[in-house]
N, C-alpha and C positions, 0 to 999 in steps of 0.2 A: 762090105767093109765099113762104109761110111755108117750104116745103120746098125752095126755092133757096138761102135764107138757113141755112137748117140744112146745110143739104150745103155749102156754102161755110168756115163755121164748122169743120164736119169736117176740112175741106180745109188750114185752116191750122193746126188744130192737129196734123194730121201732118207737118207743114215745118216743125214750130219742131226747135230744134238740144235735145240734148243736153247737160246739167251737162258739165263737163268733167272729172270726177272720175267721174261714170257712160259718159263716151266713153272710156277710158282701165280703166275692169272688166278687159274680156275679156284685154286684153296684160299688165296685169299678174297675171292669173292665172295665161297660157299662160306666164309668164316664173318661176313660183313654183315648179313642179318644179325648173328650170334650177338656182335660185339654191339650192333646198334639196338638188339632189344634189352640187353646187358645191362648196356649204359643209361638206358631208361630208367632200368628198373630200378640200379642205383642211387639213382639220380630221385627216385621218387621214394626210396626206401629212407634217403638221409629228412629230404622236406618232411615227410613225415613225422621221425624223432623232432624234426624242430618246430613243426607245430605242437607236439604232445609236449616239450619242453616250456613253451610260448605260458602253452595253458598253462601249466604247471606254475611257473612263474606269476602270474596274475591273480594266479587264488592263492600263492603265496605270500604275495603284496612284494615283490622281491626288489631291491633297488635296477632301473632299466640300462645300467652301464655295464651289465655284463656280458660277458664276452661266451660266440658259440664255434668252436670244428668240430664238424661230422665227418666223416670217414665211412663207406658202409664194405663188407666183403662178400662176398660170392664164393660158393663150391667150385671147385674144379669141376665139377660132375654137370654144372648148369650150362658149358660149353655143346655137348649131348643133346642137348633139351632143344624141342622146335622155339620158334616164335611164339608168344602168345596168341592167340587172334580176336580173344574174349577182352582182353585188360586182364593186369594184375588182379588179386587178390592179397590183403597183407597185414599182419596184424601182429604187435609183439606178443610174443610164447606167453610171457605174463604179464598181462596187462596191471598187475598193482607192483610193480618195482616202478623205483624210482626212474626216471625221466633222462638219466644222465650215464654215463659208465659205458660199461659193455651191454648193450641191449640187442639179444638174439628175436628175429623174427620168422614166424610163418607164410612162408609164400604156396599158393596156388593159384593156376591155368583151370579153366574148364574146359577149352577146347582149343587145342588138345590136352587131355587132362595128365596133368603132371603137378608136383607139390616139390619144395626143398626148404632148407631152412638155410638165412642169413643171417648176417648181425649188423648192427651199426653201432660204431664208436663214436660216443659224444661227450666231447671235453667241454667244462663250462669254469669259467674264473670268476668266481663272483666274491664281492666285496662282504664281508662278513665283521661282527666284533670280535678282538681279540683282548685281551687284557692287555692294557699298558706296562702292569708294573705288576707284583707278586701283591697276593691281596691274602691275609688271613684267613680263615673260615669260619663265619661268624661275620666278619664286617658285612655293612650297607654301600652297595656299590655305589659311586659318584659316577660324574661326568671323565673327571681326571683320572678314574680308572680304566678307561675304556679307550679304546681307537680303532678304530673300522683301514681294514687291508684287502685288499683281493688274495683268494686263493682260490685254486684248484680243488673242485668239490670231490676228487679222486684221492688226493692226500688228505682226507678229514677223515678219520676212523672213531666217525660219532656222528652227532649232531650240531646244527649252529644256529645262528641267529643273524638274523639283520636289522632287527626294529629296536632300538636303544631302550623306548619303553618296556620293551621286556626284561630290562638287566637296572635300568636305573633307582637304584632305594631297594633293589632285591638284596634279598642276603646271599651271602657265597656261603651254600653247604660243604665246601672241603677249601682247601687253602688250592689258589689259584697261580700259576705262574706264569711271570711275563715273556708275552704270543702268542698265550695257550688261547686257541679257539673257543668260543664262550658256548655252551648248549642249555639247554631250557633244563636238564637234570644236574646241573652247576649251582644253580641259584634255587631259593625258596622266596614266596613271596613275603616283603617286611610284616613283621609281626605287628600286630596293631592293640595288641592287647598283650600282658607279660604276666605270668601266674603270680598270683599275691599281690597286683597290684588294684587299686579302686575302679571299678566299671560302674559307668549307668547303663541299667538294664531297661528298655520301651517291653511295654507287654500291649499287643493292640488288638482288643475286642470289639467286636460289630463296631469298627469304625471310631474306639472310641483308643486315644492312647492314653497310657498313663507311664509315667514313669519314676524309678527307685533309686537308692545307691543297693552297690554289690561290690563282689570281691571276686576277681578269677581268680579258678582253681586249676588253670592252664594256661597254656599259654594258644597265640590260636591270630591267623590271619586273617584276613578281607573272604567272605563267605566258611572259615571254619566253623565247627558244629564244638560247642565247649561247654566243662560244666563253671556256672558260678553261684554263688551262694549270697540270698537276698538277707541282705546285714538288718534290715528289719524284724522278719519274721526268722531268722537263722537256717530256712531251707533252703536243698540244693534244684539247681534246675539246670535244665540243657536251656542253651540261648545262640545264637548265629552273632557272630562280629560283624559289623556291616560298618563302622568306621573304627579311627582311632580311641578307646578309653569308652567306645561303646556296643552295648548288646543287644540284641532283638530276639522275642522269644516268640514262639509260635503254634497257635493254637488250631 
């Protein structure tokens, strides 16, 4: 009697259920490699964009007050996937896009060999020139047409500038309005010479120079290639601008 009752007693204390924080141990164990090699790779997927960004920046000469978030995503599918045991392998899909945006990458493991593809999203607000004020097409930009603002290099659907020498005394090729982001296809460089107007032409042989009056027959910037016509002898010639109201011809 007594040994029925005990064996029964045994009987339901192997049927009683498990805590649900002790049924749930084992998965989130076998799930702790996954999330810790995850988190790596993330983690190494973003430093990445921000050094390829870093660079970018330096050979762009770029002002150093800008601002960077990375962000990177993972497949669902890379949950699946062992540990690496080699190290990552990882490279953006196209190495000549810009630096910034939605930038997809190639990952592969050798062993165990496995491949998937991520991305990393990289926000950057960098300080740029924007017009101050509506500017004609045709004018010489000043100082007081200009004012450098931070933006979001994701809202520019163009190009921009950050170096003021690049816009100051340039001409505005179309009429400019005020905010509008300034781009290098905005401006032309100031004309230095005006068709019809007096040039001296330098002609420099075996080191010897000599120089003329002349007349542009274009008009023509800092290295344009133009014709002008020597008011001595009434011929025409190709000659290079190389300053203001002067030519260089080349033999």
């Amino acid at each position: 009697m007594n040994y029925k009752q005990h064996t029964v007693k045994r009987k339901a204390r192997r049927k009683q259920k498990l805590p649900p924080w002790k049924a749930t141990l084992p998965l989130f164990l076998l799930t702790l490699p996954v999330l810790s090699w995850a988190g790596d790779l993330s983690q190494a997927l973003r430093s990445d964009a921000r050094a390829r960004l870093a660079s970018y920046a330096r050979q762009a000469a770029w002002p150093r007050d800008y601002k960077v978030r990375t962000s990177a995503w993972l497949p669902a599918s890379a949950k699946e996937l062992p540990p690496c045991e080699t190290g990552f392998a990882f490279a953006p899909s196209n190495a000549n896009d810009k630096p910034w945006g939605r930038i997809p990458y190639d990952v592969s493991c050798q062993s165990p060999q496995w491949q998937l593809r991520a991305r990393v999203e990289v926000t950057v607000t960098l300080s740029v020139w924007t017009a101050r004020r509506s500017v004609r097409r045709g004018d010489n930009l000043s100082q007081g047409d200009l004012v450098r603002r931070p933006v979001v290099l994701d809202d520019i659907y163009g190009g921009f500038i950050t170096d003021a020498n690049q816009l100051l005394g340039y001409e505005a090729r179309r009429n400019l309005r005020s905010g509008q982001v300034l781009a290098a296809n905005m401006v032309a460089p100031p004309m230095l010479v005006r068709k019809g107007e007096d040039v001296v032409i330098r002609v420099r042989v075996k080191g010897v120079t000599a120089s003329m009056k002349g007349q542009a027959l274009s008009d023509g910037g800092k290295g344009d290639s133009i014709r002008v016509r020597n008011l001595s002898s009434g011929k025409e010639l190709s000659a290079w601008v190389v300053e203001k109201g002067v030519v260089e011809t080349r033999f």
